[in-house]
C-alpha positions in Angstrom: 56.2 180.2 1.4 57.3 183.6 -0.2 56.7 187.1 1.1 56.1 190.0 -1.3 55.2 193.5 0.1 53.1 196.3 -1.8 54.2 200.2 -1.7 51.8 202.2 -2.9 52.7 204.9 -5.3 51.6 207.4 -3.6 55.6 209.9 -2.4 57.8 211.6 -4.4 60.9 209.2 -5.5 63.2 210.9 -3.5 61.2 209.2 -0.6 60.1 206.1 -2.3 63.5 204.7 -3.0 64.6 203.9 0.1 61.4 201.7 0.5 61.8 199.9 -2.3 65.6 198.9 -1.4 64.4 198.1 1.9 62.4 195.7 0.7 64.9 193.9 -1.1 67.1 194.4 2.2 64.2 193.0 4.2 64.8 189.9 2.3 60.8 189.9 0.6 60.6 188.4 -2.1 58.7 190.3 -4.0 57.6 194.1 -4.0 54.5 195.7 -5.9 53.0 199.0 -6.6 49.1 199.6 -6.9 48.2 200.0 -11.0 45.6 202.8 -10.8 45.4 206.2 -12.3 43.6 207.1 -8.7 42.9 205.3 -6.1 39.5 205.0 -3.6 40.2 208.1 -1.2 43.5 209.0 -2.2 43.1 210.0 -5.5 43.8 214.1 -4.1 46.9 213.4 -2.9 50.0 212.4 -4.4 49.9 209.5 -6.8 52.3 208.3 -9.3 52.4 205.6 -12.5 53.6 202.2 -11.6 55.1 201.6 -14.7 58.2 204.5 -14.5 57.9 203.4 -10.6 59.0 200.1 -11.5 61.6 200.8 -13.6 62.6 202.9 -11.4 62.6 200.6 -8.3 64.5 197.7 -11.1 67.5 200.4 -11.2 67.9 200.1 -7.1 67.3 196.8 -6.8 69.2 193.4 -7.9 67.2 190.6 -7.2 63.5 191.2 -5.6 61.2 190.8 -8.4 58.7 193.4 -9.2 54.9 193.7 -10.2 52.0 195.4 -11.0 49.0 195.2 -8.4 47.1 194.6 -10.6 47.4 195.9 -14.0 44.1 196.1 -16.4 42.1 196.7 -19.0 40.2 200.1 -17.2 43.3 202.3 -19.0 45.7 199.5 -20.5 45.5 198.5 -23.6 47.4 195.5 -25.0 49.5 196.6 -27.4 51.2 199.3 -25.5 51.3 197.6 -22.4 52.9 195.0 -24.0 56.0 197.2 -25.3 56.1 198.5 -21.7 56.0 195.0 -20.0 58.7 194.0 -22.6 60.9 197.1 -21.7 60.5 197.1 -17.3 61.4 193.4 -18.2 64.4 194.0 -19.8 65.3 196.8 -16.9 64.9 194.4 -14.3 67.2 191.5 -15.8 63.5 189.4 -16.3 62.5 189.9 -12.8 58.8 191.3 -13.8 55.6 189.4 -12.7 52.5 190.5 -14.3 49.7 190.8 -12.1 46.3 191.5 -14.3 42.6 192.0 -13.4 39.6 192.6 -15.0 39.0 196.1 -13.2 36.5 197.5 -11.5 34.3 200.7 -11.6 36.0 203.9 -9.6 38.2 206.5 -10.7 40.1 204.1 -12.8 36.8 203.5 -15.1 35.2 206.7 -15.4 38.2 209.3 -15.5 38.7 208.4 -19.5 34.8 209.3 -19.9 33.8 205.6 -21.5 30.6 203.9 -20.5 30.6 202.3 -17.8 30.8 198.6 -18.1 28.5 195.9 -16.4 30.4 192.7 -14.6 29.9 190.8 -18.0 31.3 193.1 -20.1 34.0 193.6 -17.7 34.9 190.1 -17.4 34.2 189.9 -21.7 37.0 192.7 -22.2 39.3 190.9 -19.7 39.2 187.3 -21.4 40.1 189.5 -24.6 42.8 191.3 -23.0 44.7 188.3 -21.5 44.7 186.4 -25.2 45.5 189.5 -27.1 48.2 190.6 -24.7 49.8 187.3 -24.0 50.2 186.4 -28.1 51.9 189.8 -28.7 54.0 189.3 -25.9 54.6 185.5 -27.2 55.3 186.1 -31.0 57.2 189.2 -32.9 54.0 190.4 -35.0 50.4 190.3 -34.6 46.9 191.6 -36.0 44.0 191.1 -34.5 40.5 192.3 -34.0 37.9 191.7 -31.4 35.1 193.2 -29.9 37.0 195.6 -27.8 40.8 195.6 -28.8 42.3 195.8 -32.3 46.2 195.4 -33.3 47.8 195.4 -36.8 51.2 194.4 -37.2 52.2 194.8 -33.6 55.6 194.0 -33.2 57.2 192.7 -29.9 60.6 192.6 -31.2 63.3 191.6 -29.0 60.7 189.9 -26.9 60.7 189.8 -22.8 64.0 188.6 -21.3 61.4 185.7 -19.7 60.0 183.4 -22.3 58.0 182.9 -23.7 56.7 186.1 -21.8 56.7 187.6 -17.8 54.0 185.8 -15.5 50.9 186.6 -15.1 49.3 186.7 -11.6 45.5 186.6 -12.6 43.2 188.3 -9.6 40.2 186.5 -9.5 37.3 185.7 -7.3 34.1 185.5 -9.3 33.4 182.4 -11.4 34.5 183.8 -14.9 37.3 185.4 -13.5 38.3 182.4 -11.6 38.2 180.3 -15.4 40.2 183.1 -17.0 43.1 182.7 -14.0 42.9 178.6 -14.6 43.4 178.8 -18.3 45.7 182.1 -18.3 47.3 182.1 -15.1 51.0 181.2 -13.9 49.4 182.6 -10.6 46.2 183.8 -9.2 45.7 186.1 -6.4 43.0 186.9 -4.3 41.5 189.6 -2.1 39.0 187.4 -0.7 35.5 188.6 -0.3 34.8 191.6 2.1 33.9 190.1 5.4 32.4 191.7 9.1 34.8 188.9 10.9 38.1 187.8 10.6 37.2 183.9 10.9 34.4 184.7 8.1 37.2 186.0 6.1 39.3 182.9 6.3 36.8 180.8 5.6 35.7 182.6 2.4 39.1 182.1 1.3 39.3 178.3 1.7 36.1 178.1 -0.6 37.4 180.7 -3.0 40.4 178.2 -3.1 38.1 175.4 -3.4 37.0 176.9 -6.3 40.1 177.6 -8.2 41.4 174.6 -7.6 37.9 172.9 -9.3 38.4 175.8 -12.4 42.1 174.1 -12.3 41.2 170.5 -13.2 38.6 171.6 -15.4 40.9 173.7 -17.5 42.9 170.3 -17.2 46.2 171.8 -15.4 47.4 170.1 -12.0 46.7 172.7 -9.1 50.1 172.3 -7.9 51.8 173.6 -10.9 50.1 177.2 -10.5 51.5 179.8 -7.8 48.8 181.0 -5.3 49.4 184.4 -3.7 46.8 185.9 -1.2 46.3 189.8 0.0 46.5 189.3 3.9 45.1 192.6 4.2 42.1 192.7 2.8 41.1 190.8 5.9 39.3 192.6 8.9 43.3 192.7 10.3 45.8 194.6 8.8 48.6 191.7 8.3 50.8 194.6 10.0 49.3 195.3 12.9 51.9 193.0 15.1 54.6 190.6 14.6 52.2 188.5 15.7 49.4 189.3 13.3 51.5 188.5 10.6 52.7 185.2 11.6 49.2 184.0 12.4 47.8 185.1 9.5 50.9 183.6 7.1 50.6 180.4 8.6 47.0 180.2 8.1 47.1 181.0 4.4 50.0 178.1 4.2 48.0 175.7 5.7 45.1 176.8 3.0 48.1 175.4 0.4 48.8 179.2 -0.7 52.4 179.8 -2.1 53.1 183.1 -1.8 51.6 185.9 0.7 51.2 189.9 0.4 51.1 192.7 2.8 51.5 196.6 2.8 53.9 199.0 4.1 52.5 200.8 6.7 51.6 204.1 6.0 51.1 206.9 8.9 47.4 207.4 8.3 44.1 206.2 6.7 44.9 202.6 4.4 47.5 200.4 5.5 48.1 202.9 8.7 50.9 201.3 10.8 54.2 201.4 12.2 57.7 201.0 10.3 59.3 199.2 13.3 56.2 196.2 12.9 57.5 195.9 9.0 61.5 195.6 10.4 60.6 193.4 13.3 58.4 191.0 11.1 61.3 191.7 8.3 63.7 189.8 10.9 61.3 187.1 11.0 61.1 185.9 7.6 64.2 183.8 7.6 62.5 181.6 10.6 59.4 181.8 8.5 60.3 180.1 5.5 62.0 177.6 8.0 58.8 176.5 9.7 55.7 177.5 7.3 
């Protein structure tokens, strides 16, 4: 089992550092950063890009890998998120994982003033993203043209520092989406579905795994050979709530054959509210959990 931790964006560097060096101190191993120009209610406070976050957080850090929570097309576009994943990969000495969704509708959607997409078209513009994005990052030149992206003579020249390119972490849930992770993904993640219940929770997640793992074999890829990483706190119980909470909940996500497990930094109000001293107590934990999970 690993441990990865999400700080949101959302303070001044001068007050984010220390959290991201923490988490490397911590011993997680692996930090992210929420990829939104906005975000649900906190889009009027202080909010920041992940990319310079990133590259920022690769300059105070030595071996935690980094990644975007999730990344997509709602404001990216291939070809210049390419040169930017080639680039915070290079920072970080090839510690980058790409995590990429389809994107939903929000702030994110509607703040650029395009027309709001159905689920289809959603799910249409992702499939096109994820092949277009993950051939320029793969070879030094490419043209293409598609029904929503269109590159001539991109060049990804020297190439990421991980070949043939940076992971991607494919969020997924619905049935497309679920496809695109199987064929695209060295990872998925998932949220899980919203649920009134903690145990309802859970046992949405053992059939969402159910059904990756069927999109696995019918993409033909063993589902052992794919990393699964799942958002403990989209559950009904913030993962850090207690010591406690987090254990139980990382141990049931293990037993559901999940590789890797996220939570949040606590935050003093509204999402992810919490304390600091849960995070260091569970922080001590982690050697014991990798030990016994």
């Amino acid at each position: 089992m690993r441990f990865g931790i999400v700080i949101l964006p959302d303070q001044r560097w001068s007050e984010s550092a220390k959290r991201w060096r923490l988490a490397e101190e911590f011993g997680f191993d692996h930090a992210w950063t929420y990829d939104h120009l906005g975000w649900r209610d906190l889009i009027d406070g202080p909010w920041f890009d992940a990319v310079p976050t990133l590259t920022a957080a690769a300059m105070v850090t030595d071996r935690i890998k980094l990644g975007t929570y999730v990344a997509t097309p709602n404001f990216r576009h291939p070809v210049h998120f390419a040169r930017e994943a080639t680039a915070l990969d290079d920072i970080s000495g090839g510690r980058l994982i790409l995590g990429l969704g389809a994107g939903g509708i929000g702030f994110d959607s509607a703040v650029l003033g395009g027309d709001e997409l159905s689920p289809r078209e959603r799910v249409d513009r992702f499939a096109e993203f994820l092949e277009l994005f993950g051939t320029i990052l793969g070879q030094p030149t490419t043209t293409w043209s598609g029904s929503y992206y269109s590159a001539v003579n991109a060049r990804s020249i020297p190439g990421p520092v991980q070949q043939p390119r940076p992971p991607f972490v494919i969020a997924a849930n619905g049935p497309r989406a679920l496809r695109l992770a199987a064929r695209h993904g060295d990872g998925w993640v998932t949220t899980g579905p919203q649920a009134e219940t903690t145990e309802e929770w859970w046992r949405a997640v053992a059939e969402s795994r159910d059904r990756f793992e069927a999109a696995l074999v019918a993409a033909g890829r063993a589902p052992e050979t794919v990393d699964r990483y799942l958002n403990l706190d989209s559950s009904p119980v913030f993962s850090m709530s207690s010591v406690d909470a987090f254990q139980e909940a990382a141990g049931r996500a293990a037993a559901l054959g999940f590789t890797d497990v996220i939570t949040h930094w606590p935050r003093q109000s509204s999402w992810y509210a919490g304390d600091e001293k849960v995070l260091e107590a569970v922080a001590a934990e982690l050697p014991r959990l990798r030990a016994t999970i």
